[in-house]
C-alpha positions in Angstrom: -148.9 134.3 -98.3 -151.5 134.8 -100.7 -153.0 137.7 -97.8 -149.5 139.3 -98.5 -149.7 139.5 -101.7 -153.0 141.3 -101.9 -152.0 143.7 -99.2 -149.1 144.5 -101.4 -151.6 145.0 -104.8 -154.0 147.2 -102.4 -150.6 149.6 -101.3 -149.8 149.6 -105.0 -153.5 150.2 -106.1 -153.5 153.3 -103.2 -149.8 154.6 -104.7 -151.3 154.4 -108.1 -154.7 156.6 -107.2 -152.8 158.9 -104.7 -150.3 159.6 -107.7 -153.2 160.2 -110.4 -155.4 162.7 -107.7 -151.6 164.4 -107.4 -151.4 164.6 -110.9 -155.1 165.8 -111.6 -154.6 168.4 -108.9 -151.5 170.1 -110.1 -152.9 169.8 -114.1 -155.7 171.7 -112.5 -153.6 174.6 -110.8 -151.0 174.9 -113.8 -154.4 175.2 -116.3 -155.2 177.7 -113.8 -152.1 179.6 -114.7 -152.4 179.2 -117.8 -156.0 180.2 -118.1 -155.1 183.8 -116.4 -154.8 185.7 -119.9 -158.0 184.3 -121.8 -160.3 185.1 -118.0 -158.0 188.7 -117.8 -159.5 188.9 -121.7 -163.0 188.6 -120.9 -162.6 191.2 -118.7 -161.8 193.6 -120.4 -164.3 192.5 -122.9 -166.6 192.9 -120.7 -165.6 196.5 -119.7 -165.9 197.3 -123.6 -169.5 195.9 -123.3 -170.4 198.5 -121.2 -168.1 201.1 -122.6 -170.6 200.7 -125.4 -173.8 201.0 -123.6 -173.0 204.7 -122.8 -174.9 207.2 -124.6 -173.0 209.3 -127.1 -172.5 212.4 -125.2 -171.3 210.2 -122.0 -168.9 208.1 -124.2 -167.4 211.2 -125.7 -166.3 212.5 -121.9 -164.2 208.9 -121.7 -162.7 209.0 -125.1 -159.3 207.9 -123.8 -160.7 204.3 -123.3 -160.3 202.4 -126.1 -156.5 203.7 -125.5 -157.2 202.2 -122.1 -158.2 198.9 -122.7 -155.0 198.5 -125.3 -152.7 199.2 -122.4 -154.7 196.9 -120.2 -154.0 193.9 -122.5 -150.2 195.2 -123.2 -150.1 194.5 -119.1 -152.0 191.6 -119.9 -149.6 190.2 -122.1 -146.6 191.0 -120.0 -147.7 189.0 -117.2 -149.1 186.1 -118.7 -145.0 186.5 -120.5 -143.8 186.4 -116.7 -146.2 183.0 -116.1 -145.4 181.3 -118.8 -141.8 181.6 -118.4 -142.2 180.0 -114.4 -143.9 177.7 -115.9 -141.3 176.2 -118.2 -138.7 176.5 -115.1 -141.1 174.2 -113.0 -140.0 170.7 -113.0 -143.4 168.5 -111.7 -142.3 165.6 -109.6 -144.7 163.6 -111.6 -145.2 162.5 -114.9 -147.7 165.1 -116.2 -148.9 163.0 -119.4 -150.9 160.3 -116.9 -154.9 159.9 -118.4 -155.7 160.3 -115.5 -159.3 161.4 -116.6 -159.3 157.4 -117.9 -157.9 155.8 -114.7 -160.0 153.2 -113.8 -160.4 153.6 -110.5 -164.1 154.6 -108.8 -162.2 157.1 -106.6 -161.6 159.1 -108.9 -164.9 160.3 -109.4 -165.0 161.9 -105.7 -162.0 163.4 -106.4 -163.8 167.0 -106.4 -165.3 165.9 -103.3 -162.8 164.4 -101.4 -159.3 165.6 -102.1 -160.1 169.3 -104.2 -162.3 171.1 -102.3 -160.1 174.5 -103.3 -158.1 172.7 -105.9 -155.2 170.8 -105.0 -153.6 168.0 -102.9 -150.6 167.7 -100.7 -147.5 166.5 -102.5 -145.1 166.9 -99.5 -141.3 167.0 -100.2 -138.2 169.1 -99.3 -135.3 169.9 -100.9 -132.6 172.4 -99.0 -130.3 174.6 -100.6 -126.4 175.7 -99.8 -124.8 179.2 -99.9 -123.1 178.4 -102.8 -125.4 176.8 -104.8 -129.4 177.2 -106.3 -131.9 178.1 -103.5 -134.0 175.1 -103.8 -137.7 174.8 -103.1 -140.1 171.5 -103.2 -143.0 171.3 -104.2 -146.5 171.2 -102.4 -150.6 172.8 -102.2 -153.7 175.9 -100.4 -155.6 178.7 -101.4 -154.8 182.2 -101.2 -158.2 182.8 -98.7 -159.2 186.1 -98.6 -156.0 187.4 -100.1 -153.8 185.5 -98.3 -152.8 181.5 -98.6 -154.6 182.5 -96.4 -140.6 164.6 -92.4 -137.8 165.0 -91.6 -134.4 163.9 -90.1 -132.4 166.6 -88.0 -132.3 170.2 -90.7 -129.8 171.2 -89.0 -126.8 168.2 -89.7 -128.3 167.4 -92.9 -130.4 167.3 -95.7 -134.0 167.7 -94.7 -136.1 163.9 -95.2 -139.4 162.8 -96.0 -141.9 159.8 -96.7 -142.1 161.1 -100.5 -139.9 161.0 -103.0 -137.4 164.2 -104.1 -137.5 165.7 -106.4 -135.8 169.4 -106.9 -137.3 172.2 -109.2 -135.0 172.8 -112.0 -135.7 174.3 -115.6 -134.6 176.7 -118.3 -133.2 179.9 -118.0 -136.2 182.0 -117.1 -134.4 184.8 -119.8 -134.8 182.4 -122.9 -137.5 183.3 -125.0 -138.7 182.2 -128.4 -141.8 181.3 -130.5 -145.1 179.5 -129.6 -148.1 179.6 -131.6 -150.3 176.9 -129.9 -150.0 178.4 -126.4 -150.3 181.9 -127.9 -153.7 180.4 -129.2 -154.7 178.5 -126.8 -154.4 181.4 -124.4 -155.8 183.9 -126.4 -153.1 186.6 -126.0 -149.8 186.7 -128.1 -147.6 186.2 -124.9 -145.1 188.6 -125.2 -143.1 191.0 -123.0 -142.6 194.6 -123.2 -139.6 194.5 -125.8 -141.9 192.4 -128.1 -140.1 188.9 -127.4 -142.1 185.7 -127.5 -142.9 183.4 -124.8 -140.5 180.0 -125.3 -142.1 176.4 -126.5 -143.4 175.0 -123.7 -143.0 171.3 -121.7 -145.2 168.8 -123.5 -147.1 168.9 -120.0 -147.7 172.6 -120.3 -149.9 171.6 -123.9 -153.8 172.2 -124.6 -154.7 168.6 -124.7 -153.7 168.2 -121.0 -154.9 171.3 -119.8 -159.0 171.2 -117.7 -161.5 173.9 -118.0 -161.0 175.3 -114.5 -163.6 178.0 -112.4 -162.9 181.4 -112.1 -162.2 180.9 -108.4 -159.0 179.6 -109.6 -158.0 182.2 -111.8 -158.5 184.6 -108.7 -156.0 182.6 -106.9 -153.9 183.2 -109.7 -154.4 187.2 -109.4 -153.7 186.3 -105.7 -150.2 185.1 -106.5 -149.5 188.6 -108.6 -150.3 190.6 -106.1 -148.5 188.4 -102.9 -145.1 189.0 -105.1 -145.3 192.6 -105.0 -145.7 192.3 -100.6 -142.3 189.8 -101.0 -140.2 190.5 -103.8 -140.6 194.3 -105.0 -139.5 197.6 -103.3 -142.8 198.0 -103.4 -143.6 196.0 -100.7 -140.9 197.5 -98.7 -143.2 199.2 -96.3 -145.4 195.6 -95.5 -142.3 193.8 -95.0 -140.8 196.6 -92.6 -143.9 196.1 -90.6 -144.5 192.5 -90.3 -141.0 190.7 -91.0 -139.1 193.3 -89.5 -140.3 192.9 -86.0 -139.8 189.1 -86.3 -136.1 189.1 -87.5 -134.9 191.8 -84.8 -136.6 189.6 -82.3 -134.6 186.8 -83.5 -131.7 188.8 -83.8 -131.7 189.8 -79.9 -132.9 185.7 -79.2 -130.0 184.4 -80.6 -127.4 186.4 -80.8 -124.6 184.6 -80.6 -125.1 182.5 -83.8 -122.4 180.1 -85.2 -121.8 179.3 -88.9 -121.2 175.3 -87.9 -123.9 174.9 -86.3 -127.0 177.8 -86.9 -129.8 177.7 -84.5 -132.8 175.9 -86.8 -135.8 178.3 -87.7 -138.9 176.7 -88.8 -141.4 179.4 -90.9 -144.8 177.4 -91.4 -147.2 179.7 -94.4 -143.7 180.3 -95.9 -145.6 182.2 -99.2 -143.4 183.0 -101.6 -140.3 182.6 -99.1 -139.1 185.7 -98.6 -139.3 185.7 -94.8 -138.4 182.7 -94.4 -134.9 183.8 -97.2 -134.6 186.6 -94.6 -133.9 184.8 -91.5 -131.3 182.5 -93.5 -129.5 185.2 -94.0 -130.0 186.4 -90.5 -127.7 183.2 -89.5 -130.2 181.1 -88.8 -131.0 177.0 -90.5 -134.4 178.5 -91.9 -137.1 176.0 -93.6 -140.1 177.7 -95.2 -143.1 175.0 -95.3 -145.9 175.9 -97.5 -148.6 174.1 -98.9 -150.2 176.0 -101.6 -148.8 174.5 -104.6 -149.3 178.3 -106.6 -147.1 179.9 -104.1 -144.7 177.2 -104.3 -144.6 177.1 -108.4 -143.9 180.9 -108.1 -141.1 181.0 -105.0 -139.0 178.1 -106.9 -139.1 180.4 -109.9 -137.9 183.5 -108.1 -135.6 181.9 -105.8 -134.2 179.6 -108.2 -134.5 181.1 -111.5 -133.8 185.0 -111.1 -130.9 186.1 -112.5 -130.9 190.1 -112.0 -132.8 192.3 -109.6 -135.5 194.3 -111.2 -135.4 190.9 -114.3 -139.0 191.1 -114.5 -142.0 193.3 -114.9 -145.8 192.7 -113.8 -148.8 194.4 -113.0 -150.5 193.7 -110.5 -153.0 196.0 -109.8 -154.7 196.0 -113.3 -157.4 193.8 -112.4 -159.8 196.2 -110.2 -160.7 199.5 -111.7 -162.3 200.2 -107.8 -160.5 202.9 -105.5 -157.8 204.0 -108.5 -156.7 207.3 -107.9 -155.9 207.5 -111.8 -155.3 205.2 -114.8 -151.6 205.6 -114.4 -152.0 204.2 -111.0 -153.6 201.3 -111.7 -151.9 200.8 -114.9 -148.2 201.0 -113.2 -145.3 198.6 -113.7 -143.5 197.0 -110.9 -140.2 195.2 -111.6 -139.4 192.1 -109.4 -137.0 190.8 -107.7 -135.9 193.5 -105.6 -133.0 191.4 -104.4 -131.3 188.2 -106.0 -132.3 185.5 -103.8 -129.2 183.4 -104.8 -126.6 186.2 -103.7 -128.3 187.4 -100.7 -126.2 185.4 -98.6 -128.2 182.8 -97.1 -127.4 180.2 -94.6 -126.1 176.6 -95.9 -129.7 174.4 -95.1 -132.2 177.2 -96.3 -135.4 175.1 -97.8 -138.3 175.2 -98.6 -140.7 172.4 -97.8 -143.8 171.2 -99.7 -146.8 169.8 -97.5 -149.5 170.7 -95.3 -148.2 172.0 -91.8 -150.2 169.3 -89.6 -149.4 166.1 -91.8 -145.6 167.1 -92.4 -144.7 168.0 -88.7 -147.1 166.1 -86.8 -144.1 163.0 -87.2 -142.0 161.7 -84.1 -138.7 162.8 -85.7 -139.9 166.0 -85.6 -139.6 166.3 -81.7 -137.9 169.4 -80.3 -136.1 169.6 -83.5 -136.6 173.1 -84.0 -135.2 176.0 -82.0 -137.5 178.7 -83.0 -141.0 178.5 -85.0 -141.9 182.1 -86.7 -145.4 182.2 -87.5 -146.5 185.5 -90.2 -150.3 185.4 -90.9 -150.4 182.0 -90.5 -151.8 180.4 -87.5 -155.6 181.8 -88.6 -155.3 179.1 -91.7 -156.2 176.3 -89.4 -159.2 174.2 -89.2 -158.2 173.5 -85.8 -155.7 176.5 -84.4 -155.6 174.4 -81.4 -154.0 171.6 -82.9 -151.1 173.7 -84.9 -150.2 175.2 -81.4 -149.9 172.0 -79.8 -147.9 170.7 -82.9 -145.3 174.0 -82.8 -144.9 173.3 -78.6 -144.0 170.0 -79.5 -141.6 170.4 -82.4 -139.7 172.9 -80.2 -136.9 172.3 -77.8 -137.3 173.1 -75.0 -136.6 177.3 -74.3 -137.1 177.0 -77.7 -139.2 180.6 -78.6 -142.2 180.8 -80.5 -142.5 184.2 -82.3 -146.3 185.1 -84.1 -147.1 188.0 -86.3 -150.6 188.4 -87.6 -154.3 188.7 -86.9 -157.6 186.2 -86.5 -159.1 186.4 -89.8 -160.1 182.2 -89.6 -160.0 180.9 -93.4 -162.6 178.3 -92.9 -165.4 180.7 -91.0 -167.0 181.6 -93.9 -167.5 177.7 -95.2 -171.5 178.3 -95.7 -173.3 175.3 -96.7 -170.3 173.0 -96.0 -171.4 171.0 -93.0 -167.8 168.4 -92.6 -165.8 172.0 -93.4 -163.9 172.4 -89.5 -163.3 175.7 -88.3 -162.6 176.5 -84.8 -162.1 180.2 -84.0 -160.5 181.6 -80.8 -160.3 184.8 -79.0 -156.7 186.2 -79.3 -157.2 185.8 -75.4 -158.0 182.1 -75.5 -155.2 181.6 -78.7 -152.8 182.5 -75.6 -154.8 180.5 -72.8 -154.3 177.7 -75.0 -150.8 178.3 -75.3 -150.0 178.7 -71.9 -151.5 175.1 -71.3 -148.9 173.6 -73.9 -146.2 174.5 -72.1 -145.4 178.8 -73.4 -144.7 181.6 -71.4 -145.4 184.9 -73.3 -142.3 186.7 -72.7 -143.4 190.1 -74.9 -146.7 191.3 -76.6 -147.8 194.3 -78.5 -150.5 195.0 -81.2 -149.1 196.3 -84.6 -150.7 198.0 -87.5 -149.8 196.5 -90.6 -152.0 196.1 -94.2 -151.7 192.6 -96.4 -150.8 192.7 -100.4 -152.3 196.6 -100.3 -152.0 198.4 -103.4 -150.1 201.7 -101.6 -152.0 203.9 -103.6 -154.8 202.8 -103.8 -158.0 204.6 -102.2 -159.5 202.0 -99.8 -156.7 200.3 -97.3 -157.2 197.7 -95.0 -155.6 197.5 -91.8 -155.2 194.9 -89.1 -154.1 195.5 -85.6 -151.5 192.5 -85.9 -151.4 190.3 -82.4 -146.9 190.1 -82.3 -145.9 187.9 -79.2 -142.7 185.7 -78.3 -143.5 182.6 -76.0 -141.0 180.4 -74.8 -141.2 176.6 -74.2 -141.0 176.3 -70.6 -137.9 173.8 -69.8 -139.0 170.5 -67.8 -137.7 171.1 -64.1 -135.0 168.3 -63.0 -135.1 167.0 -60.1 
């Protein structure tokens, strides 16, 4: 008895410092966000450090400058107004105010170590949404890698399940504003938009005692997130999207085309972003599930799917923080107004979610068994440690004929790991990726190479191309006998 007992303290004692690394993570992530307008500061100090440094005669040829760096904190100001406002729409599924800095535990300690090696843990949940109500996201963790980031019962009879506990993202209107002083100060900025309203008061959770001093790495992830919103939510991105997502969802469209409202064939999208693919393919017909596991894309697609009330609600800039390859000022210094649709009127699917978690540890689960009918992968299968493992983990969750569809290149996330010897990274040819395929069970029915860019600027003088491997494979069906 008394052996019970203390296996039931040590499961409690493992809740508890599981809960406190969550909560340390995600403190760390939303400090990152809310660190973004102090770091975007110091750069600009820093260009007026060298503005300074010119000679007379050469500072007179850039006398528009100082004009220059005024506008760069207006834009400054008018997205830190955008972050703040997600902010005080996201709900945390845990209580924020934890010392967790006090806790106790040794663990803790390694925490950098063991569990934050980019910044954040998994918090896996899921939370599905109907046609006529909010489009609802959970809530999860990655790191956007080289500009991109880089559980269940049946989804499609009910209510997607999990291990963890659910919690939905709700919030306040993202339109209310009103006065803050203490984030305005603590941030450095007066957080304002471009009509001169104020930035709201904040959660308790979202105030300066409980915010951590985080690297500049972080913040970067944070610029990351900016720019990934133009590529899904503004016209601007128009021309990325009609490359990569619209290959995918007219290859789904000819898959499946004779889809029925009772019961949709169920589309999983693994790297989900900032959902819009995955939002697409809903309203395509289809019982679509986004899984992501970088909580600061998942912070930033509840707001827009959830909390948008008009296109075009809100403004950004998101190519003010590189002053490399402008064509001119007014380039770099141009507005873009997001969403370009309304997520919640787009007319999604009844069972579009999003799900919180890293891809191996929420799908790698017996119930998840030829659950899904199609897996679309966009830019995603390069994020593995192991790539071999997600593509015996997508055969697997399939049914069988079920169709895997993939859209993107090789760049591996973890090659570049120097001087991290446990850091895993196994990187395949595009010819063995489809070896290793055809030994799980796929048979590549189509295959073509297709130029594409990731979160470009359009006009900006250096663009980077990939020549995107785009394939459908098809679970082969176990021959009866």
């Amino acid at each position: 008895m008394s052996g019970e007992v203390e296996e039931d303290e040590e499961r409690r004692r493992q809740r508890k410092l599981e809960e406190a690394l969550e909560v340390k993570s995600l403190r760390r992530i939303i400090s990152a966000y809310l660190n973004y307008p102090e770091a975007a500061e110091e750069d600009i100090r820093r260009y007026e450090r060298s503005f300074k440094k010119l000679p007379p005669a050469h500072k007179a040829l850039l006398s528009h400058y100082p004009l220059k760096f005024q506008s760069l904190r207006r834009c400054i100001s008018v997205n830190s107004y955008f972050i703040f406002n997600m902010l005080q729409a996201f709900e945390p599924p845990l209580d924020m105010s934890q010392d967790v800095d006090n806790c106790e535990d040794p663990n803790l300690e390694n925490f950098d170590h063991d569990h934050c090696q980019s910044e954040e843990r998994n918090a896996s949940s899921c939370q599905s949404a109907s046609t006529s109500g909010r489009v609802c996201c959970s809530n999860h963790a990655q790191t956007c890698s080289q500009e991109r980031s880089s559980i269940m019962s049946n989804p499609t009879t009910e209510e997607v399940q999990s291990d963890h506990q659910h919690e939905p993202i709700s919030g306040s209107c993202a339109g209310e504003v009103g006065n803050n002083e203490e984030i305005a100060e603590c941030c450095g900025n007066d957080v304002t938009d471009s009509n001169g309203n104020v930035f709201s008061p904040p959660h308790d959770w979202l105030g300066p005692s409980l915010q951590l001093n985080v690297p500049l790495v972080d913040i970067d992830k944070v610029r990351c997130i900016i720019r990934n919103i133009i590529r899904d939510w503004a016209a601007e991105g128009e021309k990325e999207r009609y490359q990569c997502y619209k290959p995918i969802l007219e290859e789904l469209d000819a898959l499946f085309p004779n889809r029925s409202k009772e019961s949709p064939p169920a589309c999983l999208v693994p790297g989900a972003g900032l959902g819009r693919l995955a939002l697409e393919i809903s309203c395509l017909g289809f019982m679509s599930q986004g899984n992501e596991f970088s909580y600061y894309m998942m912070i930033c697609s509840s707001f827009i799917l959830n909390h948008t009330q008009t296109t075009g609600q809100w403004t950004i800039y998101p190519w003010i923080h590189s002053n490399c390859n402008s064509l001119s000022d007014n380039d770099q210094l141009r507005p873009v107004l997001i969403p370009d649709i309304l997520p919640a009127s787009a007319g999604i699917t009844e069972g579009f979610s999003m799900c919180g978690g890293d891809f191996v540890e929420v799908y790698n689960d017996s119930s998840q068994i030829g659950v899904w009918d199609a897996v679309v992968t966009c830019f995603f299968i390069d994020t593995a440690h192991n790539i071999i493992e997600y593509i015996e983990i997508i055969s697997r969750i399939l049914k069988e004929g079920g169709v895997w569809i993939n859209f993107g290149p090789l760049l591996y996330h973890f090659a570049d790991m120097y001087g991290q010897e446990d850091e895993m990274s196994i990187e395949l040819s595009l010819e063995d990726v489809k070896k290793i395929a055809l030994h799980y069970g796929f048979q590549l029915e189509k295959e073509q190479t297709i130029e594409t860019t990731y979160t470009t600027n359009p006009r900006s003088m250096m663009q980077n191309h990939y020549h995107a491997a785009f394939w459908t494979m098809r679970k082969k069906r176990t021959s009866t006998t």
